[in-house]
Structure formats: structure tokens, C-alpha cells
N, C-alpha and C positions, 0 to 999 in steps of 0.2 A: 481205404476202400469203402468202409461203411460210409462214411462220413459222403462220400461218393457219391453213393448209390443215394441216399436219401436227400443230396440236393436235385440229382436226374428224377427222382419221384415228386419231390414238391413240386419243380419244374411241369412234370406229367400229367400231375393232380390239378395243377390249377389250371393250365391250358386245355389239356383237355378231357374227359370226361371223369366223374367222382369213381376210384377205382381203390375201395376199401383192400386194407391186408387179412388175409382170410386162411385160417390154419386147416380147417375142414369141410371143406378139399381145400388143399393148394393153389393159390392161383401163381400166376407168374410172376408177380413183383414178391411175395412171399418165399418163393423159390430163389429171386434171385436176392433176396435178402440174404437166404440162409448161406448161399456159397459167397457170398462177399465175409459175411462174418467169419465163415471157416476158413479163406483165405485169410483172412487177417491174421484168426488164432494161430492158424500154423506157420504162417511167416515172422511172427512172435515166438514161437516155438523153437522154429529154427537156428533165426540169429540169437538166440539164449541158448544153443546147446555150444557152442565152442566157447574155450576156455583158453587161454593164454597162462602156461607156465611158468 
């Protein structure tokens, strides 16, 4: 999903206008950086918590 999201931004970046990631304030690709990475982590999370007996 990151991997994702940061080929749709190179994409975004070079066509169309220079649109820096910016922590303070948030802008919108920094947002949606952060729920792609949470989505990862916890879909990582998930399939790691079952165990086979």
C-alpha cells in the first residue's frame, strides 16, 4: 500500500504541480501517507497473530 501511494505521488509530483510533504500542518498527501502506512502496519499485525497448532 505504501509502495502505492508513493508511486500515485511521484506520478502527481511530476505532472502536476511541486507539492512538498509537510508535517506542520498536514497537508493531504502527508495524511494520506500516514493511513497507508497504518494500514500496512496492521494488516501485518493481523496476519501475524494466528497460529496454527
Amino acid at each position: 500500500m505504501t509502495i502505492l501511494w508513493f508511486v500515485v505521488w511521484l506520478i502527481a509530483d511530476a505532472i502536476g504541480g511541486r507539492e512538498p510533504l509537510l508535517f506542520d500542518p498536514i497537508n493531504g498527501w502527508t495524511a494520506t501517507l500516514i493511513l497507508a502506512v497504518g494500514l500496512d502496519l496492521s494488516a501485518a499485525h493481523a496476519r501475524g497473530g494466528k497460529r496454527n497448532s
